[in-house]
C-alpha positions in Angstrom: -113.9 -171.0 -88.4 -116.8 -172.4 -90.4 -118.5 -170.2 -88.6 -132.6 -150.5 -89.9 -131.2 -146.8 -90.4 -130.5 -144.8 -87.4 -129.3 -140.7 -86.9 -127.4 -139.1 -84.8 -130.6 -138.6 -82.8 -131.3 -141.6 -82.7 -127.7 -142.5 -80.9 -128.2 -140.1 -78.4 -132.3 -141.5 -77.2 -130.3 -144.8 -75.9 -128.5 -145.4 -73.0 -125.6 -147.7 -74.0 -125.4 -150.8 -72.3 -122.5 -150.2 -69.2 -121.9 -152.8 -66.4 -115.6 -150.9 -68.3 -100.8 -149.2 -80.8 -100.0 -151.4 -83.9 -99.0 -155.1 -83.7 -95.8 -155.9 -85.7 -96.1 -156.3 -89.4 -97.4 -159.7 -90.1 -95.2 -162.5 -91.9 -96.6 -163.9 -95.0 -98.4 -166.9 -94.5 -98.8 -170.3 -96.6 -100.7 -169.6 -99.5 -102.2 -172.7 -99.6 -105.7 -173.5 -99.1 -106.7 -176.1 -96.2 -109.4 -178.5 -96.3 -112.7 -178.5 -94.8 -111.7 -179.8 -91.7 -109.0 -176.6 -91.0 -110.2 -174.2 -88.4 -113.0 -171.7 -90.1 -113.8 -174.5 -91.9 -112.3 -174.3 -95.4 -109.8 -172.0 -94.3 -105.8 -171.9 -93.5 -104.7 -173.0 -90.3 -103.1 -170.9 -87.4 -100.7 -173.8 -87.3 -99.3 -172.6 -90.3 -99.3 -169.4 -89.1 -98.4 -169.4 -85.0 -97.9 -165.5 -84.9 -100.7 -164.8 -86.2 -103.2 -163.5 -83.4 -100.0 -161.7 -82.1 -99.6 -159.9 -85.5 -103.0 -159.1 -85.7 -104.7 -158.6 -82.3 -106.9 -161.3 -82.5 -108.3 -163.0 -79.1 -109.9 -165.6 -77.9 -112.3 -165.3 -75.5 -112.5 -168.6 -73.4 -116.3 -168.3 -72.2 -117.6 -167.2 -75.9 -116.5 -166.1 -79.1 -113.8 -164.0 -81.0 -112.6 -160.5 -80.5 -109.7 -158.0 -81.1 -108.1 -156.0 -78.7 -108.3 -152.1 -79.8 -107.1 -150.4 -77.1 -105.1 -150.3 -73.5 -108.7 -151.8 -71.7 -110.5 -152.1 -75.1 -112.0 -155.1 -76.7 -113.8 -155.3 -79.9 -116.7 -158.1 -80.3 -119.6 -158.8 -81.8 -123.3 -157.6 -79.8 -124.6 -160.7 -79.7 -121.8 -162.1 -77.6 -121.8 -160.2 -75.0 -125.3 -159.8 -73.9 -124.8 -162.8 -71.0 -122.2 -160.6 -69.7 -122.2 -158.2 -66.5 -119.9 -155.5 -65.2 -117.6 -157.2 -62.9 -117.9 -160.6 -64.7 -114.5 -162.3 -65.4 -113.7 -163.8 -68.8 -110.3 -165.5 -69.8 -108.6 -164.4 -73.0 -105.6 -165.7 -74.9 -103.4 -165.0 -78.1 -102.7 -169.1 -78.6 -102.9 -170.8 -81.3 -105.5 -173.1 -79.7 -107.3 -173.8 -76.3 -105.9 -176.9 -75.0 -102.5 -174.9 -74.8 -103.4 -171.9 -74.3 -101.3 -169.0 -71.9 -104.9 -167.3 -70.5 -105.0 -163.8 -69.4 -107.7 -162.7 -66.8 -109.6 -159.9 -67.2 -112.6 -158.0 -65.5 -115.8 -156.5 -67.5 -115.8 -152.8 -66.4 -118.0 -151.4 -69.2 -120.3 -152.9 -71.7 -120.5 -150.7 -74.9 -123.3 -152.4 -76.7 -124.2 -150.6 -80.5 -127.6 -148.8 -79.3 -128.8 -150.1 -82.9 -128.7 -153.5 -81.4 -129.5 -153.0 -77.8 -133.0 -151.4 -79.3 -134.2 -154.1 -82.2 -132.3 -157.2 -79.7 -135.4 -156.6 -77.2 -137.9 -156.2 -80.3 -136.9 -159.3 -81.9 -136.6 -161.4 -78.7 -133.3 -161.8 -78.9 -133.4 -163.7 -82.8 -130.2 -162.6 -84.8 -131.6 -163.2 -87.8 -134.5 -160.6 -87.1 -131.9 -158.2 -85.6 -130.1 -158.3 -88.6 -132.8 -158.2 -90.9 -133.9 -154.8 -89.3 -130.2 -153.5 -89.9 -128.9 -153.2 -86.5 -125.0 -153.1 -86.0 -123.8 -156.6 -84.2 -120.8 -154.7 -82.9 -119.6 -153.8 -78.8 -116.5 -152.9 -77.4 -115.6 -154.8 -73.7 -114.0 -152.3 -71.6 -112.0 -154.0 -68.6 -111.4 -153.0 -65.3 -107.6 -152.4 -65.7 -105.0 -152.8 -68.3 -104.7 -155.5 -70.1 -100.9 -157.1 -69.8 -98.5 -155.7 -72.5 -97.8 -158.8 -74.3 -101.4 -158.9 -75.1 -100.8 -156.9 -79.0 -103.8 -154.5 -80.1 -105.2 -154.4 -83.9 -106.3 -150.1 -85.0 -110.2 -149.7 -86.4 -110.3 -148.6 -90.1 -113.5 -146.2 -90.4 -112.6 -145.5 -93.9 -115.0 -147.5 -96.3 -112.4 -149.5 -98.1 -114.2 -151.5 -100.4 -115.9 -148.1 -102.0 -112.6 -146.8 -102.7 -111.0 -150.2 -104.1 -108.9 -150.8 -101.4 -110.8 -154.3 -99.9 -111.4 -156.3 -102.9 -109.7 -159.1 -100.5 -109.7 -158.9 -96.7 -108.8 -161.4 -94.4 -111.8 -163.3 -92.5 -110.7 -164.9 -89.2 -112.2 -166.4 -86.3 -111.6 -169.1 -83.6 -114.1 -171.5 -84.2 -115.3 -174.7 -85.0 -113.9 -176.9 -87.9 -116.2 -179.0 -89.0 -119.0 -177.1 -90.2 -122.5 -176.1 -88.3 -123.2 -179.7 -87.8 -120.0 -180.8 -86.9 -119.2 -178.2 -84.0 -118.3 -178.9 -80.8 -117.1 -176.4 -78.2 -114.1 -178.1 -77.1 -112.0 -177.3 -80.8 -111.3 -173.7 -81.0 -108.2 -173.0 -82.8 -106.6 -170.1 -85.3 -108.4 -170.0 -89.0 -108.2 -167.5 -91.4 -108.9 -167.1 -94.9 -108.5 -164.7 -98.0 -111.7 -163.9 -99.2 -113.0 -161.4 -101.8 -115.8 -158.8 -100.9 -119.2 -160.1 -102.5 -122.2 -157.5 -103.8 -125.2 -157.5 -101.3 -127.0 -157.7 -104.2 -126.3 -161.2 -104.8 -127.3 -162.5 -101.1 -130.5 -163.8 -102.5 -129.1 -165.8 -105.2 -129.0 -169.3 -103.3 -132.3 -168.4 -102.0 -134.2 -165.6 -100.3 -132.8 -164.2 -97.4 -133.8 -160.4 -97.3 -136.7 -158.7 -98.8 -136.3 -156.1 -101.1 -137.1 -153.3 -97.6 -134.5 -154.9 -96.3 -131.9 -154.4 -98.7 -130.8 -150.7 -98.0 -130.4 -151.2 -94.2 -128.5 -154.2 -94.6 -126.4 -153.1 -97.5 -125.4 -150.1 -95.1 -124.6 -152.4 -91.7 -122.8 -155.5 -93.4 -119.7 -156.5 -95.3 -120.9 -159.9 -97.4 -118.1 -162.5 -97.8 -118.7 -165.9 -99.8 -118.4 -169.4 -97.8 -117.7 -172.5 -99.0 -121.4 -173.5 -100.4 -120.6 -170.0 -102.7 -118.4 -171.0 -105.7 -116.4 -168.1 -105.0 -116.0 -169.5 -101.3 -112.8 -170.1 -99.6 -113.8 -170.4 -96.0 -117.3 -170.1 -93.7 -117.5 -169.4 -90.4 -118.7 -171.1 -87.4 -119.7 -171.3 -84.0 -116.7 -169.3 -81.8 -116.0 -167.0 -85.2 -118.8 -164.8 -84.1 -116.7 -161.1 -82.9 -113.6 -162.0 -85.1 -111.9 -159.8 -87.0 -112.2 -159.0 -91.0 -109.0 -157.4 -91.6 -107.2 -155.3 -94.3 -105.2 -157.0 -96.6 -101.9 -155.7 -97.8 -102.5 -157.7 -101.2 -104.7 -154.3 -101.6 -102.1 -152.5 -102.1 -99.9 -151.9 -105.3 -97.3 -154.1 -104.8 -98.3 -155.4 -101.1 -97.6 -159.6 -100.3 -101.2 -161.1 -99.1 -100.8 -160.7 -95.8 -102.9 -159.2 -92.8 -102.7 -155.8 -91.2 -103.8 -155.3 -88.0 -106.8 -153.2 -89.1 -109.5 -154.3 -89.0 -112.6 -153.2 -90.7 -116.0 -155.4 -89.8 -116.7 -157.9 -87.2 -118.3 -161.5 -87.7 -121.9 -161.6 -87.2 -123.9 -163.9 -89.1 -124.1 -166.0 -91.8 -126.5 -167.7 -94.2 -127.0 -171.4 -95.3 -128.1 -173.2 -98.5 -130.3 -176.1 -97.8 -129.9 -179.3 -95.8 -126.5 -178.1 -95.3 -124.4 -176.4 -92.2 -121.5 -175.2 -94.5 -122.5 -171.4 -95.3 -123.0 -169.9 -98.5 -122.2 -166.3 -97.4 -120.5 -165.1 -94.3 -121.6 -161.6 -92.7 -119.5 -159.0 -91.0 -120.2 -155.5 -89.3 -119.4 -153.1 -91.4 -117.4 -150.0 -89.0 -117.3 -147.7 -91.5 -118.1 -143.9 -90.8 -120.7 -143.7 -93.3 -122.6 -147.1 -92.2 -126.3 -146.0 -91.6 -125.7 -146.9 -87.6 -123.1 -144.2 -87.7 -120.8 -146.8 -86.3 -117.5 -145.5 -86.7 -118.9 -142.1 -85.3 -119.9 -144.6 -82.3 -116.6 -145.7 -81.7 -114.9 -143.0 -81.8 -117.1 -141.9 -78.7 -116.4 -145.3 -77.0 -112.5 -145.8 -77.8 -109.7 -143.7 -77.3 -107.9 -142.1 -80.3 -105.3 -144.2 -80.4 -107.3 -147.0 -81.4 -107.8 -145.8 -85.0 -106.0 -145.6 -88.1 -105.4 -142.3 -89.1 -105.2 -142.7 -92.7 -106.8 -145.0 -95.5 -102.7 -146.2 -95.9 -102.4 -148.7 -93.0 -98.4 -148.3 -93.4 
């Protein structure tokens, strides 16, 4: 891991794109933080942590990025990797630590649920994720697969609560299998477990290492996207990278009065983007999908209408 308002009406005009449980309580992981070269570049190691995608739903997906598993035949991602895909397409998943010794599961694309915010401005903007974003479209889909995926594949619940309005996510948990070397460094054959502790940044301070959104721009994206800083930001612990894109941002229990820093398995936004200072490939701020109910996409409403019930937390408490 290095790595524009809609309504209800406005859900129902587009034709979502269709070709298709709690994990155990998480042990507490090392504290300590990695170096650059870690997985999510800056960030802690799986290594140090091997149960970690088990504890927390995480997968990865062997012909693209990151992802959670939500539900029986459910898979959460990012839009933007999944538009190469097709019902009936086969992808390879795993829970592993890493790639090269990886235990893959096979699955088959039934559905593509693709955030009609997305499907709409990804046509418009040729396919450019900085423009999609920029507009305020939600990077978010859910893979729905032909049949059940095995059991001792675990499953992570969707918190639609806003967290960070009510004080609860001043520091989530950004995770990803990606690169480790930065945006320059990357190559596709070293995809491992990162994750890192990272506080919640204003959107309002996005434009301090340079502009990146006009001041239009603002309210949409403010709505769609959780801001977390990367390693270029001084208050940086981690940045994502190439393969993080889809992974999780999860609750922390450190939130809590009284709760150890470590993960839950809820998870509340989904890596998307992120932005760069320049000359450099090491990001300043990492951006994540907000799934909130009260994001201006209506996203939580979404996937409550793509997911069953029992992929949700029920209460702001994630137990």
């Amino acid at each position: 891991m290095q790595t524009t308002s809609t309504s209800l009406a406005f859900l129902a005009l587009f034709t979502l794109a269709a070709s298709g449980c709690a994990a155990p309580q998480a042990d507490e992981p090392a504290p300590a933080k990695e170096t650059a070269e870690d997985p999510l570049t800056g960030g802690m190691s799986g290594y140090l942590y091997p149960k970690f995608a088990k504890d927390t739903g995480m997968l990865l997906i062997r012909e693209g990025c990151t992802a959670t598993r939500v539900g029986p035949r459910q898979i959460l991602t990012a839009a933007h990797c999944v538009m190469r895909y097709h019902a009936g397409d086969f992808l390879s998943i795993t829970q592993s630590v890493d790639d090269a010794n990886a235990d893959w599961s096979t699955i088959s694309i039934g559905r593509l649920w693709v955030h009609p915010s997305w499907t709409a401005v990804d046509l418009l903007c040729g396919r450019s994720l900085k423009c999609s974003r920029d507009y305020g479209a939600s990077d978010v889909a859910v893979i729905e697969t032909k049949n059940d995926m095995p059991s001792t594949i675990s499953s992570a619940r969707v918190g639609t609560f806003r967290y960070e309005a009510a004080g609860y996510a001043r520091r989530v948990y950004v995770t990803g299998y990606g690169c480790e070397g930065g945006l320059s460094g990357w190559t596709p054959t070293t995809r491992s477990i990162g994750f890192s502790i990272s506080p919640i940044e204003p959107v309002s301070s996005i434009n301090n290492y340079g502009p990146v959104l006009t001041g239009a721009q603002f309210g949409p994206f403010d709505g769609s996207y959780l801001l977390t800083p990367g390693l270029s930001h001084p208050n940086g612990n981690a940045s994502l990278c190439p393969g993080d894109s889809g992974g999780p941002v999860l609750l922390s229990r450190s939130a809590y009065p009284g709760g150890p820093a470590s993960p839950t398995n809820v998870v509340i936004g989904v890596n998307a983007d992120y932005t760069f200072p320049a000359n450099s490939g090491i990001s300043t701020f990492n951006i994540h999908t907000r799934l909130s109910n009260d994001a201006p996409n209506f996203v939580g409403r979404w996937l409550q209408l793509v997911l069953p019930e029992s992929s949700f937390l029920k209460t702001m408490d994630p137990g």
